[in-house]
KEKE-3310 file (N, C-alpha, C; in steps of 0.2 Angstrom, whole numbers, plus 5000, padded with zeros to 4 digits):
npx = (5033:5041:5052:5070:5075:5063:5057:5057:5042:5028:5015:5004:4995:4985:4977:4973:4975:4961:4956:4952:4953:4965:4973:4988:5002:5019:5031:5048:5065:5081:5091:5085:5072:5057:5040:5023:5011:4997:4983:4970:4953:4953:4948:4938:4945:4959:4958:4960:4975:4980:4984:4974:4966:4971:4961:4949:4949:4933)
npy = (5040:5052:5055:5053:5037:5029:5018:5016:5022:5011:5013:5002:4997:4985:4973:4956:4940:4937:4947:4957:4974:4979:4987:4992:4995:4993:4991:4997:4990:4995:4982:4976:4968:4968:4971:4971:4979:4985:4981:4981:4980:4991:5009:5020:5033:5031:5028:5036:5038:5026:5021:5025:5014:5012:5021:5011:5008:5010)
npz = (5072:5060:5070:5068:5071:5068:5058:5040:5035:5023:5011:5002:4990:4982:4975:4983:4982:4977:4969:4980:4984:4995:5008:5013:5025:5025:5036:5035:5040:5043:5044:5034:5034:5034:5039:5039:5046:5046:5039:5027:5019:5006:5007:5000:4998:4993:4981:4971:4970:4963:4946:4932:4922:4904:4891:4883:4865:4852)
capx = (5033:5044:5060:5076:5074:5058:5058:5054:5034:5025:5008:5004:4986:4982:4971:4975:4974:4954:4956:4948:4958:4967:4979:4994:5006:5023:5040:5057:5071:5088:5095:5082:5067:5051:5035:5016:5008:4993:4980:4963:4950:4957:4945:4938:4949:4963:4958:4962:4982:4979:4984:4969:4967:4970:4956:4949:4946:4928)
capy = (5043:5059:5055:5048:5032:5025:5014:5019:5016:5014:5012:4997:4997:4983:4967:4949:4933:4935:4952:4962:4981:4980:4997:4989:4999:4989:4995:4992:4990:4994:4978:4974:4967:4971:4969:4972:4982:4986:4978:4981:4981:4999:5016:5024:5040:5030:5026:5040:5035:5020:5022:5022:5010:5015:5018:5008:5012:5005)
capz = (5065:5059:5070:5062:5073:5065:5051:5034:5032:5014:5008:4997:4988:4978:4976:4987:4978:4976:4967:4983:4986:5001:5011:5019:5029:5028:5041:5031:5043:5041:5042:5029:5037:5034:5043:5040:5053:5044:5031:5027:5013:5002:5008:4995:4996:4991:4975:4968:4970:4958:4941:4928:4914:4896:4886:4876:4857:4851)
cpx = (5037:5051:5065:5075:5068:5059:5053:5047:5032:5020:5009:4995:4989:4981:4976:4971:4964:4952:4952:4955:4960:4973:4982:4998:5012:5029:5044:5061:5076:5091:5089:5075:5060:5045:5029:5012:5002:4991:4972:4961:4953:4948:4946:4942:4957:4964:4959:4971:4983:4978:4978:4969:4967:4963:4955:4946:4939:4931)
cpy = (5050:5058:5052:5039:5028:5022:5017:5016:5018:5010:5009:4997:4992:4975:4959:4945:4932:4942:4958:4965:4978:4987:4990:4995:4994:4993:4992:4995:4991:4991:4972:4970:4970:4969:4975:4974:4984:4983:4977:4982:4989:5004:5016:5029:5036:5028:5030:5039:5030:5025:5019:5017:5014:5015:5015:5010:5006:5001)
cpz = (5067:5065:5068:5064:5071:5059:5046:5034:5024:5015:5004:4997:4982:4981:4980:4982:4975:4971:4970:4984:4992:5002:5015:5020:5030:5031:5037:5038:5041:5040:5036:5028:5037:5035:5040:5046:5051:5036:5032:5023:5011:5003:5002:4992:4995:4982:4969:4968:4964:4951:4936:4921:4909:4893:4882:4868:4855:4843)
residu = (UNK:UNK:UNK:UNK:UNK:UNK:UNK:UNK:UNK:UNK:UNK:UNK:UNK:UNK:UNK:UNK:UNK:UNK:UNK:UNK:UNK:UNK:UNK:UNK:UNK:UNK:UNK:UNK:UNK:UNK:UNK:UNK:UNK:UNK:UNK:UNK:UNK:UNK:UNK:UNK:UNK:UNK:UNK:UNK:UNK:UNK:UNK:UNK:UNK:UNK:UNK:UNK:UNK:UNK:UNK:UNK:UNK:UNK)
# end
């Protein structure tokens, strides 16, 4: 990380087919290829990131 040479990383938060939270961490490569190096149930301190539901009017 932080030198020109590494691939772009991004943070993904949301649910796997069962609708548990999961953090991934995916690398984009330049010639377009992208790989998962990280996946785990989503930490609490991330759930502030996620956008909240509208409320609902009674």
């Amino acid at each position: 990380m932080g030198d020109h040479k590494s691939p772009l990383r991004t943070l993904v938060l949301g649910p796997d087919r069962s609708g548990n939270m999961l953090e991934m961490i995916v690398l984009h490569f330049d010639d377009g290829r992208e790989m998962v190096i990280h996946a785990m149930p989503m930490r609490a301190h991330y759930r502030r990131l996620l956008p909240r539901p509208p409320e609902t009017k009674p």
